[in-house]
Backbone as a printed PyTorch tensor [residue, N CA C, xyz], in Angstrom:
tensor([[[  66.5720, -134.7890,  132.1840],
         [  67.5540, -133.9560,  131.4970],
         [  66.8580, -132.7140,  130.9480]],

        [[  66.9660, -131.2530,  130.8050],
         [  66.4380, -130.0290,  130.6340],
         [  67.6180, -130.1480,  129.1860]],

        [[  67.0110, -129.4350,  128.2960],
         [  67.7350, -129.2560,  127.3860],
         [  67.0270, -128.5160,  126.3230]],

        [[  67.3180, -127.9330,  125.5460],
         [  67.0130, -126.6660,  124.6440],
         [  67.2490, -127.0810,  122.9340]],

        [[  66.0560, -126.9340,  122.1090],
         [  67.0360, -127.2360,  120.4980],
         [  66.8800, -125.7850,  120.0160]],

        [[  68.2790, -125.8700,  118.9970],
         [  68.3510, -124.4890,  118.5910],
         [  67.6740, -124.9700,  117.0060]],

        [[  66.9180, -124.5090,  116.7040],
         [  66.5010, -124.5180,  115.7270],
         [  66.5050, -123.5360,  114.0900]],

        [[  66.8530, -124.1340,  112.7430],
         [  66.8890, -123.1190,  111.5310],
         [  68.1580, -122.3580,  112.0230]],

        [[  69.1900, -122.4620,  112.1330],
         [  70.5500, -121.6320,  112.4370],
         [  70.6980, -121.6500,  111.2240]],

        [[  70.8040, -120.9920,  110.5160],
         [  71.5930, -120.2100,  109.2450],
         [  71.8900, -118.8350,  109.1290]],

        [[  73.4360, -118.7080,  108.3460],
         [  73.8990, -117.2950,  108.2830],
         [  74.1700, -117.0600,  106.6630]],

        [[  73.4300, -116.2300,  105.8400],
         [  73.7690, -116.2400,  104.5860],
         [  75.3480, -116.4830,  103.5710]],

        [[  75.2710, -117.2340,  102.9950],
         [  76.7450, -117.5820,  102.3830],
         [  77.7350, -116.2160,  102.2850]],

        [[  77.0500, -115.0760,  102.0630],
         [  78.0610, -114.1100,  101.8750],
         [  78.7900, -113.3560,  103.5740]],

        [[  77.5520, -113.5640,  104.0170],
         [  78.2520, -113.4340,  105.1180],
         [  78.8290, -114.6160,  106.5260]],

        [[  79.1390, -115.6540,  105.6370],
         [  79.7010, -116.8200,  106.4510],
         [  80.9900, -116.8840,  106.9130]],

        [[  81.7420, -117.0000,  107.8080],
         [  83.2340, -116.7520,  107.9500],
         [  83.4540, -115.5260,  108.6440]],

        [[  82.5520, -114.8300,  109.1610],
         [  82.6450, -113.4780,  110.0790],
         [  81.8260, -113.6000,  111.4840]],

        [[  82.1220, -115.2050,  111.9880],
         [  81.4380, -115.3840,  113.4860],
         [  80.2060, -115.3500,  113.8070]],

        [[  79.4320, -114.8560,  112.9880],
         [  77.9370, -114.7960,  113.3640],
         [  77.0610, -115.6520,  114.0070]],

        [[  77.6390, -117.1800,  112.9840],
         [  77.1590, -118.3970,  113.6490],
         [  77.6660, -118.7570,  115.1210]],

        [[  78.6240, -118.7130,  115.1730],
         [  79.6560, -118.4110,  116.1460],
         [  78.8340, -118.0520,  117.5550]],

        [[  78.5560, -116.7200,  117.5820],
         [  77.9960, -115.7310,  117.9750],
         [  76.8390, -116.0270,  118.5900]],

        [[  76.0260, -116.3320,  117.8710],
         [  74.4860, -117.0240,  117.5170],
         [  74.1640, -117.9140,  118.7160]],

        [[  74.9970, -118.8140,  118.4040],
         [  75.2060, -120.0310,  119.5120],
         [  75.8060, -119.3300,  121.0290]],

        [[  76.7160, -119.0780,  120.9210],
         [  77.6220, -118.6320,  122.0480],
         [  76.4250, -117.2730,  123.4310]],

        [[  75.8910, -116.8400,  122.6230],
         [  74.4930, -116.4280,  123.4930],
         [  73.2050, -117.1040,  123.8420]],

        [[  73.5200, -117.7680,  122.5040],
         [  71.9210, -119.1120,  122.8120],
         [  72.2010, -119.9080,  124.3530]],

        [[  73.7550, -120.3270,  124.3700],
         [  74.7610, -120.7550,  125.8630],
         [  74.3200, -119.8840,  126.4710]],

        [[  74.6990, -118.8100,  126.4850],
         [  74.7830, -117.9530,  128.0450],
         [  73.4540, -117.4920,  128.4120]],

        [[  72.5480, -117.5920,  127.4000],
         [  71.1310, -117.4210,  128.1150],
         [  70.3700, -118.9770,  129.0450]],

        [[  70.6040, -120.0810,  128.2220],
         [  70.6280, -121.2940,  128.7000],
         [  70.7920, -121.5130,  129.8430]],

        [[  72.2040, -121.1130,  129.5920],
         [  72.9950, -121.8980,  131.1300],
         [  73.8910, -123.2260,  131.0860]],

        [[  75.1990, -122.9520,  131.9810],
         [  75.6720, -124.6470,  131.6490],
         [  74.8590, -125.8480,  132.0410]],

        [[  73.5060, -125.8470,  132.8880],
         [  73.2520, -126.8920,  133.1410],
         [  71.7030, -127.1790,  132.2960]],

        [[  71.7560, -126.9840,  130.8800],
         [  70.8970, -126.9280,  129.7660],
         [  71.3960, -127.7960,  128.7860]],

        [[  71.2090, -128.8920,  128.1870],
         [  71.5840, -129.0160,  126.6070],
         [  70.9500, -128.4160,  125.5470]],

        [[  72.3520, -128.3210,  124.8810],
         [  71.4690, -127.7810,  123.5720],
         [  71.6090, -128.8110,  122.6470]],

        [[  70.7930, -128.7060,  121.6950],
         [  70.4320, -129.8710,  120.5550],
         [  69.9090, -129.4140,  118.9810]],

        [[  70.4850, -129.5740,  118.3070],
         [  70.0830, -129.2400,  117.2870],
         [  70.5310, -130.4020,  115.9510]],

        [[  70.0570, -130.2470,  114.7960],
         [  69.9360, -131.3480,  113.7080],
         [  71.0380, -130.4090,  112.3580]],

        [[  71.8890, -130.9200,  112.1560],
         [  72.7840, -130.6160,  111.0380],
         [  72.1530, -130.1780,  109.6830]],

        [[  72.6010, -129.5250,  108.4090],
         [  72.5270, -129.5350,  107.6820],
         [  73.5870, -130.6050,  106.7790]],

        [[  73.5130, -131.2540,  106.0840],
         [  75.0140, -132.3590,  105.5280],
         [  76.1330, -131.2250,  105.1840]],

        [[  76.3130, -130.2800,  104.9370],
         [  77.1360, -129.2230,  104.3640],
         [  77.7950, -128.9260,  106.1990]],

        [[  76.9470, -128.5250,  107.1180],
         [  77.2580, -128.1070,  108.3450],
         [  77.9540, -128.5830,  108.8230]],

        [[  78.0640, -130.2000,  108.3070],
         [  78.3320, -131.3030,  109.8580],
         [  79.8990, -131.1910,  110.0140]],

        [[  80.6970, -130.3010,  109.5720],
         [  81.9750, -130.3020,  110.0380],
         [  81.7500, -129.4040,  110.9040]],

        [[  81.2180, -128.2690,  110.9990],
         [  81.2390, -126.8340,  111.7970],
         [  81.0300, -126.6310,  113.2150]],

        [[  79.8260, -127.4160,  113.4310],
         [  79.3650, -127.7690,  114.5340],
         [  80.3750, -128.0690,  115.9850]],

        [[  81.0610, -129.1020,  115.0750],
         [  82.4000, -130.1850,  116.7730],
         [  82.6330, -128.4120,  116.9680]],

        [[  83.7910, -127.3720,  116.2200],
         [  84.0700, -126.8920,  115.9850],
         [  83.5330, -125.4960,  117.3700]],

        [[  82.5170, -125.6190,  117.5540],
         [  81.9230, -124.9100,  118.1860],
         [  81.3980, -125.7340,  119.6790]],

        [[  82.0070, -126.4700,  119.7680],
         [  81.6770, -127.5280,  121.2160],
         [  80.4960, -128.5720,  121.0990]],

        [[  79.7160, -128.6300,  119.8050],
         [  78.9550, -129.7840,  119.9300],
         [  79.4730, -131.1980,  119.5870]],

        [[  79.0490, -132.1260,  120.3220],
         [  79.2010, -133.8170,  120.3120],
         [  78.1570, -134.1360,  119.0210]],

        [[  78.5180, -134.6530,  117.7510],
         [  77.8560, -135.8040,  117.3060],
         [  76.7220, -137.1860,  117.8660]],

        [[  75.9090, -136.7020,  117.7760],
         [  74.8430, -137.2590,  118.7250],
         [  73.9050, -137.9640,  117.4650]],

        [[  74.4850, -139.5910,  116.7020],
         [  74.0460, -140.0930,  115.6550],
         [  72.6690, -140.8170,  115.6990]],

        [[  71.3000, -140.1490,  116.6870],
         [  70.4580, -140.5030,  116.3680],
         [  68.8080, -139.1410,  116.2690]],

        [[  68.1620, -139.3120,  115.5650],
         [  67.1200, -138.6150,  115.3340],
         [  66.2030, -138.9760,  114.8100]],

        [[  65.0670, -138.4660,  115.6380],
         [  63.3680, -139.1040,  114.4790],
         [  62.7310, -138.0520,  114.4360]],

        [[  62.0230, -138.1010,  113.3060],
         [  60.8480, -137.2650,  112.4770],
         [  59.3350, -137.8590,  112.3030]],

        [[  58.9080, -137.0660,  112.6370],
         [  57.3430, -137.1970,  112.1700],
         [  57.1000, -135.8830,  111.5210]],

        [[  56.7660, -135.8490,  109.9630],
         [  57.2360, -134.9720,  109.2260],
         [  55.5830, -134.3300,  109.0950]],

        [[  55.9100, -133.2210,  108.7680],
         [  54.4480, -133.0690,  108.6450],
         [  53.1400, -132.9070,  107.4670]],

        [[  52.1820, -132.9100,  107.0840],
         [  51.3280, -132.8810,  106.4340],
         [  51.4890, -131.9000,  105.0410]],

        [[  51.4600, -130.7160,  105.4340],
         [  51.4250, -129.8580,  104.9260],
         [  52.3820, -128.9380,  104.5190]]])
């Protein structure tokens, strides 16, 4: 499986609600390609936004956190 994580997506609170995130993603796609996944890890505040934008809930993830 080829697949891509988008990583640190944030759009400042004042400017949230004007597509950016939207946006963000929707080119991260078209550079990709449809036959790419993309993958990325929620913020708890995020996790409604996401479906919203075509991602599946995908309820597993591991960390190896780091040192420093």
């Amino acid at each position: 499986m080829r697949c891509r994580y988008l990583s640190d997506l944030a759009v400042d609170k004042q400017y949230q609600g004007l597509g950016i995130g939207k946006e963000l993603v929707k080119r991260t796609r078209a550079i990709i390609g449809d036959e790419v996944s993309l993958i990325l890890l929620s913020a708890p505040d995020a996790m409604s936004y996401y479906p919203t934008l075509g991602f599946e809930l995908a309820g597993n993830a591991y960390v190896v956190r780091r040192k420093y």
